[in-house]
C-alpha positions in Angstrom: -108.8 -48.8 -41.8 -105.8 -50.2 -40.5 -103.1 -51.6 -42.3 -102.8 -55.4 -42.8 -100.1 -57.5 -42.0 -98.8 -57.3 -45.4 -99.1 -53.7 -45.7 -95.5 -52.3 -46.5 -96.8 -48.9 -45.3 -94.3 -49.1 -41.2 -95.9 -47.2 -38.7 -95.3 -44.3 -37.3 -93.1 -44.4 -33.8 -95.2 -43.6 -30.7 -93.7 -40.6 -28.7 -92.5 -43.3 -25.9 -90.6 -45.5 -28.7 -87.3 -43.6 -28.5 -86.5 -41.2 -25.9 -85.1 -37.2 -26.6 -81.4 -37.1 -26.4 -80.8 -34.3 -23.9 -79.3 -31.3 -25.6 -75.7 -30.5 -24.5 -75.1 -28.2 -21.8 -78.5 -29.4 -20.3 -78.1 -29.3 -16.5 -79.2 -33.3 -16.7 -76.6 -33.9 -19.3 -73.7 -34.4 -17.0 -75.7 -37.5 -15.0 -74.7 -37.8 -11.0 -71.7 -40.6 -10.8 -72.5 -43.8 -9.9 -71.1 -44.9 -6.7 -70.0 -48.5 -6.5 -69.6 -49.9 -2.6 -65.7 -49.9 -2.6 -66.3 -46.3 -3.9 -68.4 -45.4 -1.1 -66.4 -46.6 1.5 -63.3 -45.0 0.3 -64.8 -41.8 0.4 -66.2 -42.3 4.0 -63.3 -43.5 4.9 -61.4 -40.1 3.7 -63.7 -38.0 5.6 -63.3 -39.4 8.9 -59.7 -39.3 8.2 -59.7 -35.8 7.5 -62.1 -34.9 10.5 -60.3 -37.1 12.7 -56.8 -35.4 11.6 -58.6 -32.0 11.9 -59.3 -32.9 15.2 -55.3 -34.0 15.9 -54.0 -30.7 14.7 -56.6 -28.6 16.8 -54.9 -30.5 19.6 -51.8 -29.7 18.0 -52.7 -26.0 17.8 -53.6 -25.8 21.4 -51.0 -27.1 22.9 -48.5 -24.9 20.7 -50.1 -21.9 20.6 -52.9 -22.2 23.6 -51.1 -19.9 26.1 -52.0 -16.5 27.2 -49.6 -14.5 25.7 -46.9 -13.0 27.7 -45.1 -9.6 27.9 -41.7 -8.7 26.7 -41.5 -7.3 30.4 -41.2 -11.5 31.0 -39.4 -11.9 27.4 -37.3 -8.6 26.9 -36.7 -10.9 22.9 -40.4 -10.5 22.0 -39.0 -6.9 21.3 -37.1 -7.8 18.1 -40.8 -8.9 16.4 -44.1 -7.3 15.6 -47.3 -8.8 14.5 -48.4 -12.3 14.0 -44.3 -13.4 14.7 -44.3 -12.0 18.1 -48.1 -13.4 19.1 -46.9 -16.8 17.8 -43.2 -16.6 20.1 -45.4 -14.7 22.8 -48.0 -17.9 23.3 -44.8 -20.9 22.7 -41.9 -19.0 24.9 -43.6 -20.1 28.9 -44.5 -23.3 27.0 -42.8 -26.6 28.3 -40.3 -28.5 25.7 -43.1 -31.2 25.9 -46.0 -29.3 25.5 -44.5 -27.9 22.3 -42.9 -30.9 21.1 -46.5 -33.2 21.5 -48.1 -29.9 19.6 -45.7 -30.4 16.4 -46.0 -34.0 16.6 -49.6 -34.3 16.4 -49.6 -32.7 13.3 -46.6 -33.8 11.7 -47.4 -37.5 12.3 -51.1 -37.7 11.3 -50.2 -35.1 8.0 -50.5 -38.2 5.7 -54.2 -38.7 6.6 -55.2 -35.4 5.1 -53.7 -36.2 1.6 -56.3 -39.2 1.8 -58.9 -36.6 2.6 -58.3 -34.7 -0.2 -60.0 -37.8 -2.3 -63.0 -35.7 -1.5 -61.9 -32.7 -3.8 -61.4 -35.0 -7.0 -64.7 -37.0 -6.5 -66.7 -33.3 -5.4 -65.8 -32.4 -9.4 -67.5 -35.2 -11.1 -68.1 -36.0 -13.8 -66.5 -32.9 -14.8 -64.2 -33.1 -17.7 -60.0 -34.2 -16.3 -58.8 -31.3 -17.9 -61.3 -29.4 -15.1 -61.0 -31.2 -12.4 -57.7 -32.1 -12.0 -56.0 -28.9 -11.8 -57.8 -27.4 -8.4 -57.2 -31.1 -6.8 -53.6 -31.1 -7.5 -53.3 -27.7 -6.4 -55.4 -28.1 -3.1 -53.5 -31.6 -2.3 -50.2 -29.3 -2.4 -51.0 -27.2 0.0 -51.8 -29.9 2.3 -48.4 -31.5 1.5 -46.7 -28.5 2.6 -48.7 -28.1 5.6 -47.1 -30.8 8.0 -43.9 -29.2 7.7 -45.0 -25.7 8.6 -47.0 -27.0 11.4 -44.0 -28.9 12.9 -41.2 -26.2 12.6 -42.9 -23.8 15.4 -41.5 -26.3 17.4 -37.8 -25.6 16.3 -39.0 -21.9 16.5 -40.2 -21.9 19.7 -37.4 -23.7 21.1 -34.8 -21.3 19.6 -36.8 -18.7 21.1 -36.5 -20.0 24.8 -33.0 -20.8 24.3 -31.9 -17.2 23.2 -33.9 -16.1 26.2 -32.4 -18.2 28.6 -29.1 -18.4 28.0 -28.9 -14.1 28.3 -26.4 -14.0 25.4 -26.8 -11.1 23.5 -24.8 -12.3 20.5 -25.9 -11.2 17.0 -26.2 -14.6 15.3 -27.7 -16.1 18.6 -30.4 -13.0 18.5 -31.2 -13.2 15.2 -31.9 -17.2 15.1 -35.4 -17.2 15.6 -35.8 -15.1 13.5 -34.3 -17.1 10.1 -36.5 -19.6 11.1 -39.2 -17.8 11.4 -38.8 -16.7 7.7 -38.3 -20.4 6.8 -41.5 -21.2 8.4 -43.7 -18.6 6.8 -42.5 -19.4 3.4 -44.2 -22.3 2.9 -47.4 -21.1 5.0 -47.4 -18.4 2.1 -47.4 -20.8 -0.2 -49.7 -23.3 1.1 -52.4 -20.3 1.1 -51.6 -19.0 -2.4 -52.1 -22.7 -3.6 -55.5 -22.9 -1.8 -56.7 -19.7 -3.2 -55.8 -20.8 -6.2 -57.6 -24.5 -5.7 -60.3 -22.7 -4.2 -61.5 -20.8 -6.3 -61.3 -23.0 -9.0 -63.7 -25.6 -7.3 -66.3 -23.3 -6.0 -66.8 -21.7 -9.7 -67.2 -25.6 -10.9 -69.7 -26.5 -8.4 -71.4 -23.3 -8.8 -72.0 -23.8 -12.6 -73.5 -27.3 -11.7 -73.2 -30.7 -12.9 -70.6 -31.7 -9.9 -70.9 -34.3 -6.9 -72.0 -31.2 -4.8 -74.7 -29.3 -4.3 -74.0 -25.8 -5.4 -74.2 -24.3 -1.9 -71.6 -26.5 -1.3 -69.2 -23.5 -3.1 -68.3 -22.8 0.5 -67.1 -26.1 1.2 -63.2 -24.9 -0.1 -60.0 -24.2 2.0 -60.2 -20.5 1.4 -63.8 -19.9 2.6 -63.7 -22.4 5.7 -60.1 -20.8 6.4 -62.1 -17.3 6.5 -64.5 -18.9 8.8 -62.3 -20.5 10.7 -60.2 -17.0 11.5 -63.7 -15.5 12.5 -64.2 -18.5 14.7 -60.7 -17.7 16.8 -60.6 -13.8 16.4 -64.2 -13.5 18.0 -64.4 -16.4 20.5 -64.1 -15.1 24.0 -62.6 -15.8 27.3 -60.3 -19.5 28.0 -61.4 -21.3 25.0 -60.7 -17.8 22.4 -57.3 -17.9 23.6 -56.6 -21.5 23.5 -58.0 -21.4 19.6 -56.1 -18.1 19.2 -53.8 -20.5 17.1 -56.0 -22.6 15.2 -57.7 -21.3 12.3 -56.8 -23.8 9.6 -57.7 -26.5 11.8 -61.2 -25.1 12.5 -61.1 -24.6 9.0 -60.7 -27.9 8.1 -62.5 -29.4 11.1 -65.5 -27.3 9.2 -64.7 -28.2 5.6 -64.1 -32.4 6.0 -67.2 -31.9 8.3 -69.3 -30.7 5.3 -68.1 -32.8 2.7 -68.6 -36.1 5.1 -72.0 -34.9 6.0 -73.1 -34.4 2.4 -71.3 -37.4 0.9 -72.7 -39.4 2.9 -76.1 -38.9 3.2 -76.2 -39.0 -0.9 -74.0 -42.1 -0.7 -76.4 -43.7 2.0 
């Protein structure tokens, strides 16, 4: 018999009345982030900024390091280096001044753009706690703080280069210029790659455990793993256009990486 009006007896909740809290560490418990417009068009924004600067220091890359590589036959200096020193002097030295100068430029001038990108790397970690997702954005946004300067001293580089070479001096200090700046130069690459290791890393184990803007294939969508690609890309591609890459693996790499996170931001976004 049911109850009457007055009964003091409450019922009993239905199973739809209240709804079960998600237990914590549920995969659901960390809910996507809600994208407001302004938000969405920020983040757009920052990935055709970054594939549009990717695009700018490909350019860059090309026009630096594009050449086919000469002999020290032509450029008795390229004896004083080894490795990746004397391909890089062996591509710039039958360069023109403009050619190398409109290479550094490229990159130095649209270097700002890519700190804009990097907006993609703090939104990719959400909602992840700060205290997780902060460190591998600051760490990635160094390295591509440090990168417009590396990129625009090959040009100093190269010139010294041609200099010593055509002048004929044989002078110690005049011999051994290119090299100090070459040391100058590859300090801050080395740094620049130990900090996007580091950031790396960091961000593909926080989109792997889930709960991130991302997908978790996305893991690959890093500096270090695009930069891996991006090496495979230039070491393997034959004939004209392997030789004019022969320069440019970070900016296939990030051609590749902005390209991934634009693609998948926005068709989530859309």
């Amino acid at each position: 018999m049911p109850p009457s009006p007055s009964d003091p007896t409450p019922l009993k909740p239905t199973a739809s009345a209240e709804p079960h809290p998600t237990p914590p560490g549920h995969p659901t418990s960390h809910p996507r982030p809600q994208h407001r417009p302004q938000t969405l068009t920020a983040l757009r924004l920052a990935g055709i900024a970054g594939i549009l600067t990717s695009v700018a220091w490909l350019v860059g890359d090309i026009l630096l390091l594009g050449k086919p590589m000469v002999s020290p036959h032509q450029f008795p200096i390229l004896d004083a280096y080894d490795g990746m020193a004397r391909d890089s002097l062996a591509a710039m030295l039958p360069a023109s001044t403009t050619r190398l100068a409109w290479g550094a430029l490229l990159g130095v001038l649209t270097g700002p753009l890519y700190l804009y990108a990097c907006r993609h790397f703090r939104h990719a970690l959400l909602p992840q706690p700060r205290r997780l997702a902060l460190p591998p954005f600051l760490l990635l946004t160094a390295g591509y703080a440090l990168a417009p300067f590396a990129h625009g001293s090959f040009f100093y580089w190269g010139q010294a280069a041609k200099a010593v070479h055509e002048s004929g001096a044989d002078a110690a200090a005049l011999v051994t210029l290119p090299g100090d700046l070459a040391t100058v130069l590859f300090i801050p690459y080395a740094v620049l790659l130990v900090l996007w290791g580091v950031g790396s890393v960091w961000m593909a184990v926080l989109v792997l455990r889930g709960g991130t803007a991302l997908p978790r294939w996305m893991c690959i969508a890093n500096p270090l793993v695009c930069t891996l690609i991006g090496t495979l890309v230039t070491k393997l591609w034959p004939g004209a256009v392997g030789t004019a890459l022969q320069g440019a693996a970070l900016s296939v790499a990030n051609l590749l990486l902005f390209s991934l996170t634009t693609a998948v931001f926005w068709k989530k976004t859309g």
